[in-house]
C-alpha positions in Angstrom: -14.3 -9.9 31.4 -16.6 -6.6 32.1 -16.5 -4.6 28.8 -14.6 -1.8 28.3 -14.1 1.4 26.4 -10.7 1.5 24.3 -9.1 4.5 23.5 -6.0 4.3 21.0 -4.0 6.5 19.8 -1.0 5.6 17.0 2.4 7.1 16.4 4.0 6.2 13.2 7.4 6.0 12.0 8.1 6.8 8.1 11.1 6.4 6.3 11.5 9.5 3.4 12.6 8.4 -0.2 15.2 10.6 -0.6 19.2 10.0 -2.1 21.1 11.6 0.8 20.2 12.0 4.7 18.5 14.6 6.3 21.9 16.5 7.5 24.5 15.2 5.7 25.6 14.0 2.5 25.5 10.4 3.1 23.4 8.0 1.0 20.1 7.2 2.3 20.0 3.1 1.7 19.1 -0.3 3.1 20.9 -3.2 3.3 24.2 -2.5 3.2 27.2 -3.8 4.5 26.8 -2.2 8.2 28.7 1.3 9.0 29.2 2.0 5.3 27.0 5.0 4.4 28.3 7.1 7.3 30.2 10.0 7.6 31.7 12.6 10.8 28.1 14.3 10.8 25.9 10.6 11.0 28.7 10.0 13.8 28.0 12.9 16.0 32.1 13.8 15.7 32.5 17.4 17.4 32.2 20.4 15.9 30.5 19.2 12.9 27.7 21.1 11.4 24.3 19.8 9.9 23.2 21.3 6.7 19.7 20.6 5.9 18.3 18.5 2.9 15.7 20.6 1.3 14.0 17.2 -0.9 13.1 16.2 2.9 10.9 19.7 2.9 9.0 18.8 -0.3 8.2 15.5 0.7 7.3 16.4 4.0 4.4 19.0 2.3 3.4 16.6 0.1 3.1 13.6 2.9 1.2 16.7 4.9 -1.0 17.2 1.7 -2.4 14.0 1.4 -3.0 13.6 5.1 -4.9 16.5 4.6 -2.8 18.4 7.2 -2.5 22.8 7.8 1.1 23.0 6.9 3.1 25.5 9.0 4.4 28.5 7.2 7.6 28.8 9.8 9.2 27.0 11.6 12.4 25.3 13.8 13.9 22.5 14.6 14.5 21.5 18.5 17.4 19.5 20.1 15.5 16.0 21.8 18.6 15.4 24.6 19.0 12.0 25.7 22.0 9.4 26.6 21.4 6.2 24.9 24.5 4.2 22.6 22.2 4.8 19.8 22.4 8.4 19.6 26.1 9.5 19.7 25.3 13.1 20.0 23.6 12.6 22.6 20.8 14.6 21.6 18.4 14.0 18.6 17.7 16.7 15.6 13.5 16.7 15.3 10.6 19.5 15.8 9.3 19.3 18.8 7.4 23.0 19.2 6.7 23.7 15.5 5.8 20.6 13.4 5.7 21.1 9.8 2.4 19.5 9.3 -1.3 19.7 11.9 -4.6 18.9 12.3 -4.8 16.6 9.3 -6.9 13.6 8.9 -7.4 10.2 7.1 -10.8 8.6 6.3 -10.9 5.0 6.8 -13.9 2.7 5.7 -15.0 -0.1 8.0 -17.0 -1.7 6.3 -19.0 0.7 4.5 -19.0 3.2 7.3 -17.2 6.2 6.9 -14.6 7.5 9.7 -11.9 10.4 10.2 -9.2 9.2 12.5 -7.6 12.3 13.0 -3.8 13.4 13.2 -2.5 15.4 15.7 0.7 16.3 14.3 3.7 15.5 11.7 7.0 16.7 12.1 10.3 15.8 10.7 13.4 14.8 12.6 16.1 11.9 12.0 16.6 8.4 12.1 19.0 6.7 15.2 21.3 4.2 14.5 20.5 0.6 14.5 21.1 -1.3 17.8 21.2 -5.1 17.4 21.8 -7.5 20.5 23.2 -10.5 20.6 23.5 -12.3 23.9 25.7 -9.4 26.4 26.8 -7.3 23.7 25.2 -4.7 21.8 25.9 -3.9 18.2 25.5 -0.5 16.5 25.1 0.3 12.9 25.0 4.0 12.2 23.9 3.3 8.4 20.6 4.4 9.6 21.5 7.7 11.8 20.5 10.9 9.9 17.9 8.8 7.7 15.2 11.2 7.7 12.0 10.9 9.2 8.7 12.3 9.4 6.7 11.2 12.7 2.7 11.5 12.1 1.0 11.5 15.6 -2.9 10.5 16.0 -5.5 12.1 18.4 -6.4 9.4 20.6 -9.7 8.8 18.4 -9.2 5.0 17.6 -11.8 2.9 19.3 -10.5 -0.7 18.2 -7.8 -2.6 16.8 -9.5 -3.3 13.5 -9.6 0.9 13.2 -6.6 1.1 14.0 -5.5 -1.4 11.7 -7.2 0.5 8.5 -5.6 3.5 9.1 -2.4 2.0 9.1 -3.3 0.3 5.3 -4.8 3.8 4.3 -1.8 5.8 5.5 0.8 3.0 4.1 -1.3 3.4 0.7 -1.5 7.5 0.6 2.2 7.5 1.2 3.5 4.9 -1.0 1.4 6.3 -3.8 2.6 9.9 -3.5 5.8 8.5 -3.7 6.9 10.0 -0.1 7.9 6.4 1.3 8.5 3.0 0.1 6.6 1.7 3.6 8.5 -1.2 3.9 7.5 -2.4 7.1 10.0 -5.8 7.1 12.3 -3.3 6.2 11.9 -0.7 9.1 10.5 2.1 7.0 7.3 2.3 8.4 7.3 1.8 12.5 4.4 1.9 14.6 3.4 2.5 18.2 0.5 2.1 19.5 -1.4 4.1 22.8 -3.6 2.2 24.6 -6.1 2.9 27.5 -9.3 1.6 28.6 -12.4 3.2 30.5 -15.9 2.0 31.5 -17.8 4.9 30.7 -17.5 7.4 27.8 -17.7 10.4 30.7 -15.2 8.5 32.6 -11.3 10.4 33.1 -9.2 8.7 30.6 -7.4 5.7 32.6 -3.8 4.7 32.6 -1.9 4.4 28.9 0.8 1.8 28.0 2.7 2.2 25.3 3.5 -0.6 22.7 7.0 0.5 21.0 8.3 -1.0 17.4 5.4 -3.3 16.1 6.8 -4.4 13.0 3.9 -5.0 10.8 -0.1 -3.7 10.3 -1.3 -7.3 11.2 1.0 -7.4 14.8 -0.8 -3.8 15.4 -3.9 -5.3 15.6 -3.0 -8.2 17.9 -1.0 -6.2 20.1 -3.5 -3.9 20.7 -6.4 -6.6 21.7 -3.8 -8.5 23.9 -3.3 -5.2 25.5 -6.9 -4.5 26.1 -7.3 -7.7 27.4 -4.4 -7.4 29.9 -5.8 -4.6 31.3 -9.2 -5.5 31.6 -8.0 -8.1 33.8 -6.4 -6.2 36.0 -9.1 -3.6 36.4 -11.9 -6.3 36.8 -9.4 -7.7 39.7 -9.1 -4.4 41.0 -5.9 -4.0 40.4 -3.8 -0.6 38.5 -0.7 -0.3 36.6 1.7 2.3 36.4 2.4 4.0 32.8 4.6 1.5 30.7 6.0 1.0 27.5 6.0 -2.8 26.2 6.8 -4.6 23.2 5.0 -7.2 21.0 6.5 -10.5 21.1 5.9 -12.4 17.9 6.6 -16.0 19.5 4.1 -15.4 22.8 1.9 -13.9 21.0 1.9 -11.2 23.6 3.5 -7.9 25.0 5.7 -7.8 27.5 7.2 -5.1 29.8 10.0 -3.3 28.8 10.1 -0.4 31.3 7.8 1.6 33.7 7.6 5.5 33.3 7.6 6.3 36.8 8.4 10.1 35.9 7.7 12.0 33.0 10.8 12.1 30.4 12.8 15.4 30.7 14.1 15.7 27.4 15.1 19.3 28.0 14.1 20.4 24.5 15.3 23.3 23.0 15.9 25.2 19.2 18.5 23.7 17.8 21.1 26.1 17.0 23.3 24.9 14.5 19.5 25.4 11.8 18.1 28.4 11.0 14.5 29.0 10.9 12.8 27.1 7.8 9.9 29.1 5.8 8.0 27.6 3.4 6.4 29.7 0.8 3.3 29.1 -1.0 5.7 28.7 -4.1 7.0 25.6 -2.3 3.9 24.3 -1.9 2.3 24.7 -5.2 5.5 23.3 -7.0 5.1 20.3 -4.5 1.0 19.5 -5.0 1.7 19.8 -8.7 3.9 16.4 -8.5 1.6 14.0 -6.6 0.4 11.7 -8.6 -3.0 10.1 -8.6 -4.0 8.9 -5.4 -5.5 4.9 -5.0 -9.2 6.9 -3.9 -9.3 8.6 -7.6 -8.0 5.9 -9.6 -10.5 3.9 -8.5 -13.2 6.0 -9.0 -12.0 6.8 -12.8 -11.6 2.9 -12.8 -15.1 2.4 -12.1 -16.4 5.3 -14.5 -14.7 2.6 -17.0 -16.4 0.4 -16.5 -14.2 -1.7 -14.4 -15.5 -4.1 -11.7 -15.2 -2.7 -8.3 -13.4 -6.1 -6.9 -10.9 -5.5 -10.2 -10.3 -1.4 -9.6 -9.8 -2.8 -5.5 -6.8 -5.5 -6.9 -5.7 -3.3 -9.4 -4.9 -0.1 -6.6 -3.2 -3.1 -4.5 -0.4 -3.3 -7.3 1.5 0.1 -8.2 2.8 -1.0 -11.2 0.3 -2.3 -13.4 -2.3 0.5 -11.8 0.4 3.0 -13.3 0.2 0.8 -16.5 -2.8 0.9 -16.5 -3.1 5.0 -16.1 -1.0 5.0 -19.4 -4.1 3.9 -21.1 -7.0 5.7 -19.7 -6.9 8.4 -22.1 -7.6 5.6 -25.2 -11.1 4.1 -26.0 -10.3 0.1 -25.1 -12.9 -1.8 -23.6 -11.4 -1.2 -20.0 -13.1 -4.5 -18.0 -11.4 -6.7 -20.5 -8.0 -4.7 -19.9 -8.2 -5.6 -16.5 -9.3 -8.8 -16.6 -6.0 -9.4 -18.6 -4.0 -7.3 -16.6 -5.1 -9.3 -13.2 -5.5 -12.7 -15.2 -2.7 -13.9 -17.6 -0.5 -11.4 -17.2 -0.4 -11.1 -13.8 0.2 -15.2 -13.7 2.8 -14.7 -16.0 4.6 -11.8 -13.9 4.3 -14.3 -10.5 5.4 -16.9 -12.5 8.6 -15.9 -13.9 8.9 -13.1 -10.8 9.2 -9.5 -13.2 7.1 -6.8 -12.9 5.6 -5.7 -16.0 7.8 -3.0 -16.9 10.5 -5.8 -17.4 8.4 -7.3 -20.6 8.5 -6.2 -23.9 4.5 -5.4 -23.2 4.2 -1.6 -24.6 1.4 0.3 -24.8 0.2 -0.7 -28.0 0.7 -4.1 -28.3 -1.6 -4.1 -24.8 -4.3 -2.0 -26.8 -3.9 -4.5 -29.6 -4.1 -7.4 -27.4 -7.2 -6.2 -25.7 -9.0 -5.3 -28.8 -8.4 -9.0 -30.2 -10.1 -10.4 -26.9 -12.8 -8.2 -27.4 -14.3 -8.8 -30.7 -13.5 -12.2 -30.0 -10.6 -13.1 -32.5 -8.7 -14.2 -29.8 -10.4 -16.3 -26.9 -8.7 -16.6 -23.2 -7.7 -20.2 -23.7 -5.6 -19.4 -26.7 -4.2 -16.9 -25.0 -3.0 -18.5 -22.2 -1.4 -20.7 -25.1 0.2 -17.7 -25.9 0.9 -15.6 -23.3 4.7 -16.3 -22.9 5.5 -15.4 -26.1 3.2 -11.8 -26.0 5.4 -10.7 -23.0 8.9 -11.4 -24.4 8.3 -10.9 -28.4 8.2 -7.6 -30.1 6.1 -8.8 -32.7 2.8 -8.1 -33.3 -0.5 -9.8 -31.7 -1.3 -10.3 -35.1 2.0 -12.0 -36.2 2.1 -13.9 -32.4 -1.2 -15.5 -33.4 -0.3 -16.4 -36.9 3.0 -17.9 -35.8 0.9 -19.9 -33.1 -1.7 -21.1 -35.6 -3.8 -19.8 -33.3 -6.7 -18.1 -35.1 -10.4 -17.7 -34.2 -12.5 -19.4 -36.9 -14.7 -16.4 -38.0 -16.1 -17.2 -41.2 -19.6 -17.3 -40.7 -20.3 -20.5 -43.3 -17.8 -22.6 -41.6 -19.2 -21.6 -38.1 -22.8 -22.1 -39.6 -21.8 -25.9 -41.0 -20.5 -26.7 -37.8 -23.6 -25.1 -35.5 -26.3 -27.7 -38.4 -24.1 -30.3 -37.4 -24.4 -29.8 -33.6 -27.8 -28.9 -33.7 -29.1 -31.8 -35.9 -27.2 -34.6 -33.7 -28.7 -33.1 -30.3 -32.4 -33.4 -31.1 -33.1 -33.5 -26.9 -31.3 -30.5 -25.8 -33.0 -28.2 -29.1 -36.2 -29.4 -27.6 -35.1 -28.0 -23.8 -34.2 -25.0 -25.4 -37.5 -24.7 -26.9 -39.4 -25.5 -23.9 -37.4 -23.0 -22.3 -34.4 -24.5 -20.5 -31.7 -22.3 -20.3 -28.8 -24.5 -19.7 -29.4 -25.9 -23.0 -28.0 -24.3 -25.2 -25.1 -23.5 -22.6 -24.8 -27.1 -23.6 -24.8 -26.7 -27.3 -22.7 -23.9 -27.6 -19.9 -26.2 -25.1 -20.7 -28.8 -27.9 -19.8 -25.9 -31.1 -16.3 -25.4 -28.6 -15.6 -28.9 -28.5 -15.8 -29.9 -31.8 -14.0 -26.7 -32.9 -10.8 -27.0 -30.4 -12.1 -23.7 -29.1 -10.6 -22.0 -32.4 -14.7 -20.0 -33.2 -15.0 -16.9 -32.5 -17.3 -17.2 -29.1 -20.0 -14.1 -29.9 -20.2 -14.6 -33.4 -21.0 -18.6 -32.9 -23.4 -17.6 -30.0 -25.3 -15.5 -32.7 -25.2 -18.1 -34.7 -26.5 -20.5 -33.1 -29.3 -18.6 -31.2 -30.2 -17.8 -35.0 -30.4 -21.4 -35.8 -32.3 -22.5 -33.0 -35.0 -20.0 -33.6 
């Protein structure tokens, strides 16, 4: 196969996290009995008027904030006509001429270089219902119709799936953190499609695009996208063309197939919608919006860093919103922050998987945590006891202190019991004190496993290390 240029560009779906739909009154929810959240306006009944939701506006500015879009100051929406049995009006509410949200960007990192994929466009429109086929018939459920939306279009700037596939994670993560979108791709939230073409030549005319409709998750993306490029180097090396198409990734081939050909250009015969006034949005709008984004995943890991976290920690810890927020609760305090997160991503994550809670759910405040992490850090409480105790911690309000007590777990740190213990050690492995003397490290990594082992683990770790470093000299 000769090689080829790709050029991609990506169209994504997002679901907004509001109560109500974008016209109507409805709730906006998933997984519902089907054709119960609907009313005469989801329905398309005539002479029914939409009345727009104005929490769609202020998440729309803040998703175009953190995409780092121009937002527009006025604008319309336009009437997308088209006759399909999952659009009862016949026509669908969106803004085709006046998008709230342009010329943005995301910065992906691939591998320690820097990119801007950048966005086109992002405007706002609503859901259709859902179609679901089963053999000859087609079922709708109109649960979905009205959900609100907010497409965000690329510039066809992607040059390869795996690009493609870290904008996706870096949008997915921008979005779920401002709290714009829950992103739940299995759920439909977050859609993709993805724009592919191929070329020889850099000064070459861009080549013929397919479209690949509905993939349903950021991994499928990236396959789809290769097949793709692969299908139509084969054709082009064969000298063969295609005619515009849109396709679909089958999960069980492992391929796309052919839904339709675009043999002419859609007519959608937009036009302003008439039933919605213009929209303006003011700079008081826009302030009052920025003000509630939270910290984005790029700052908290910097802060994270200037902790004096590890880098591979701050990374796991921005992959899981709730104990990152937890852990936010805390950086104003003066903890030693790499043994928070080791706790955070060590026992107590283990002990969230395990009994399937998130961390909220446990009787965990604030400042047991602080008191828990200042026990591991002077050393009165070692990991192995806590894993002993780790159950208890997360579903008793008492104390760390009390816990430990209870537990008879305790950290021997009386220095003449630790010293009696080290003489002993020392004077019954006569070999190893002479390693250590000659200058073998692992010795007294040795000795020191010894001190553990004859204590049950129950010294305090530093203090015996002193200890016995003291005694060997």
């Amino acid at each position: 196969m000769s090689n080829y240029i790709p050029t991609i560009g990506v169209e994504v779906h997002v679901e907004l996290k509001t109560k109500t739909k974008i016209f109507s009154n409805s709730i906006n929810g998933y997984g519902q009995m089907a054709n119960s959240l609907t009313n005469v306006i989801d329905l398309g009944y005539p002479g029914t008027l939409p009345t727009v939701n104005e929490e769609v506006f202020n998440l729309a500015i803040k998703a175009a904030t953190v995409l780092n879009c121009k937002i527009r100051r006025k604008m319309h929406f336009d009437r997308k006509n088209y006759f399909y049995p999952d659009n009862s009006k016949n026509y669908q509410i969106t803004q085709a001429r006046t998008p709230i949200g342009y010329d943005g960007y995301v910065e992906i990192d691939d591998d320690g270089v820097k990119k801007k994929i950048y966005i086109e466009e992002m405007h706002i429109e609503e859901d259709t219902c859902k179609s679901t086929h089963r053999q000859d018939k087609t079922l709708l459920d109109f649960n979905r119709a009205g959900v609100p939306l907010i497409e965000i279009v690329t510039k066809p700037c992607i040059s390869s799936a795996k690009e493609a596939k870290l904008y996706l994670e870096k949008l997915k993560e921008l979005l779920f953190y401002s709290d714009v979108s829950d992103c739940k791709m299995e759920e439909g939230s977050m859609r993709a499609d993805a724009n592919v073409s191929i070329r020889k030549n850099e000064s070459d005319p861009f080549n013929t695009k397919a479209e690949i409709k509905n993939i349903g998750s950021i991994s499928n993306v990236g396959l789809s996208i290769e097949k793709e490029i692969e299908r139509q180097a084969k054709l082009y090396d064969n000298g063969e063309t295609f005619l515009p198409q849109t396709r679909r990734y089958d999960d069980k081939l492992g391929d796309t197939v052919l839904m339709r050909v675009k043999e002419t250009g859609n007519d959608y015969r937009y036009f302003p919608e008439p039933d919605i006034p213009f929209v303006y949005v003011t700079d008081e709008m826009i302030e009052r919006v920025v003000k509630t984004i939270p910290m984005l995943p790029d700052e908290r890991k910097k802060v994270y860093i200037e902790k004096g976290i590890l880098e591979a920690n701050a990374f796991k810890l921005i992959q899981n919103r709730s104990l990152s927020d937890y852990m936010n609760e805390l950086l104003d305090t003066n903890i030693n922050f790499k043994v928070a997160s080791n706790i955070l991503l060590g026992e107590v994550s283990a002990y969230l998987n395990k009994t399937e809670k998130t961390i909220n759910d446990t009787t965990l405040t604030k400042e047991r945590f602080i008191e828990l992490v200042n026990k591991m850090d002077d050393g009165t409480l070692t990991s192995k006891n806590m894993k002993d105790i780790i159950d208890t911690i997360m579903e008793s309000t008492d104390s760390i202190e009390d816990i430990m007590k209870s537990s008879g777990v305790q950290n021997i740190t009386d220095d003449s019991m630790i010293k009696d213990v080290i003489n002993k050690i020392v004077e019954a492995n006569p070999e190893s004190v002479a390693d250590y003397k000659a200058g073998h490290d692992r010795a007294i990594k040795y000795l020191m496993g010894q001190v553990m082992k004859e204590t049950k683990g129950t010294l305090n770790p530093k203090m015996a290390m002193d200890i016995l470093i003291e005694t060997l000299k």
